[in-house]
C-alpha positions, 0 to 999 in steps of 0.5 A: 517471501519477497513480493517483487511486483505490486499489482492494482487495479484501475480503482488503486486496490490491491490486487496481490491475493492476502490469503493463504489457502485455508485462511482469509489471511496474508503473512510475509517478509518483504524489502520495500526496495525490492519492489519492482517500483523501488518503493510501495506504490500508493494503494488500499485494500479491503483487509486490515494490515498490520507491519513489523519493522525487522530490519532498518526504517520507512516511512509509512504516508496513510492517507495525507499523514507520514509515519517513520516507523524504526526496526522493532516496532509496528503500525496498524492500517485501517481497512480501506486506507490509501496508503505506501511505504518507502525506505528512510534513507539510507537504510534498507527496509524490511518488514513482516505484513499481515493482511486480515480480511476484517471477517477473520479478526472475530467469530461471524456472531461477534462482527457486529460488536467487535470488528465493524464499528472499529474497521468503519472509524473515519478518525482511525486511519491507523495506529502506531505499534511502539515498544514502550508499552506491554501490550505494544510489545506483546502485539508485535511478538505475536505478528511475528508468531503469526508469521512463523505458524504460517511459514512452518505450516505445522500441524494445526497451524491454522488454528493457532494462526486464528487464535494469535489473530484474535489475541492481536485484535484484542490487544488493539481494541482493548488499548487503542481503538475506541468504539464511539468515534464517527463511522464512515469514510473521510470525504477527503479519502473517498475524492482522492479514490477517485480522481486516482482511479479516474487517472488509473483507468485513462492515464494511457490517454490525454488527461487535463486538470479538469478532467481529474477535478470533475472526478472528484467533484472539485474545483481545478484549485481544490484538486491541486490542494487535496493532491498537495496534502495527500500525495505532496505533488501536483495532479498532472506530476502524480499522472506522469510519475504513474505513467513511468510505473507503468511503463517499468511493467512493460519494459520488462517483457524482451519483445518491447520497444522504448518508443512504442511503450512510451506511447502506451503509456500516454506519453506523446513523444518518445524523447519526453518519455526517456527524459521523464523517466531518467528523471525518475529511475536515473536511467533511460528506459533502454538501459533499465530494459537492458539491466532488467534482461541481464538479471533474469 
């Protein structure tokens, strides 16, 4: 199942539903190209997530560091991680997600022991899934067993879902996550959560350097750096680069207008709009608007 748009709220979580009906768990096949962004936009989300190359490569940035991850192997995502994902060039990226709300890796009585203090570890922000080692491979194929029960809906499919998921956990905490690192989240993380929700919730209006600053409680110089480290641009380059996602959502309605989204978006003039835009997406947004209407 292809997901073509990424919805998240004014806070960059995830609003896509990781579940299915009779499990807190989310499985499906996605090409990163395909994402109405071209890429997948910088987000976190409650569940933990593990990926699955099957077919070329990307690059996964969570938090401030980049992983190239090639076809056949895997990462694991921590749960309340900023992460995205694009392509590596030229290659086009295809991979198995699976979302877990953490609750679901084991029985209620064994959280405590077994999920929270793994799920809480500040210096664990995920972990690389290779194929050289046994229970890498193992853990992979049992991603992609979890993805074909989950697809085929067979007859106890849910529990068979559970049991591979539990083996999966397992698998991790038996060979790569240790209990006794530091609890909590990183102060790093937590400021850039809210100087990107702060310009998420206002990025329609006029937004200053300062503003952001004050949101994460930094100085202009100290805001500048953590968006240089995490994000590798400026905060007002970020604020304008979500100012055009947001607009690829509303040229697609056929009733828009260039101008009128332009301003909805907080640009102040329309030929800045269409100029940042071509910058970003290679075309203007009457052209985009047009190809967009050809396809439906």
């Amino acid at each position: 199942m292809q997901i073509f748009d990424f919805d998240l709220d004014g806070k960059l979580q995830e609003l896509t539903d990781h579940r299915t009906i009779e499990l807190p768990v989310a499985c499906y096949e996605t090409t990163i190209s395909k994402n109405v962004n071209g890429y997948i936009p910088l987000h976190w989300h409650e569940e933990v997530q593990f990926v699955l190359i099957t077919e070329g490569e990307g690059v996964f940035q969570v938090n401030e560091e980049k992983i190239e991850i090639k076809e056949g192997e895997g990462l694991f995502i921590n749960s309340g991680r900023l992460h995205m994902a694009e392509e590596q060039a030229p290659s086009t990226c295809v991979y198995i997600c699976l979302n877990v709300s953490p609750h679901f890796l084991a029985p209620q009585e064994l959280y405590p022991a077994y999920v929270y203090p793994f799920v809480r570890q500040a210096n664990v922000p995920y972990i690389f899934i290779g194929r050289g080692s046994e229970w890498g491979r193992d853990l992979l194929k049992a991603i992609r067993d979890v993805h074909h029960v989950i697809e085929s809906e067979a007859f106890h499919y849910e529990l068979e879902t559970s049991l591979l998921i539990n083996q999966i956990w397992k698998a991790l905490i038996d060979h790569a996550l240790k209990p006794d690192a530091a609890e909590g989240e990183s102060v790093t993380q937590r400021r850039m959560k809210k100087m990107l929700s702060f310009i998420h919730q206002h990025y329609s209006e006029k937004i200053s350097l300062d503003a952001i600053a004050k949101a994460g409680q930094l100085s202009r110089s100290e805001c500048c750096r953590y968006f240089k480290k995490v994000l590798k641009k400026t905060p007002l380059t970020y604020v304008t680069d979500y100012r055009i996602q947001q607009s690829i959502h509303l040229l697609q309605h056929p009733d828009s207008n260039v101008t009128e989204v332009g301003y909805q978006v907080g640009f102040n003039s329309s030929s800045y709009f269409i100029s940042k835009f071509r910058d970003r997406m290679l075309k203007t947004p009457l052209a985009y608007k047009k190809a967009v209407l050809q396809e439906e």
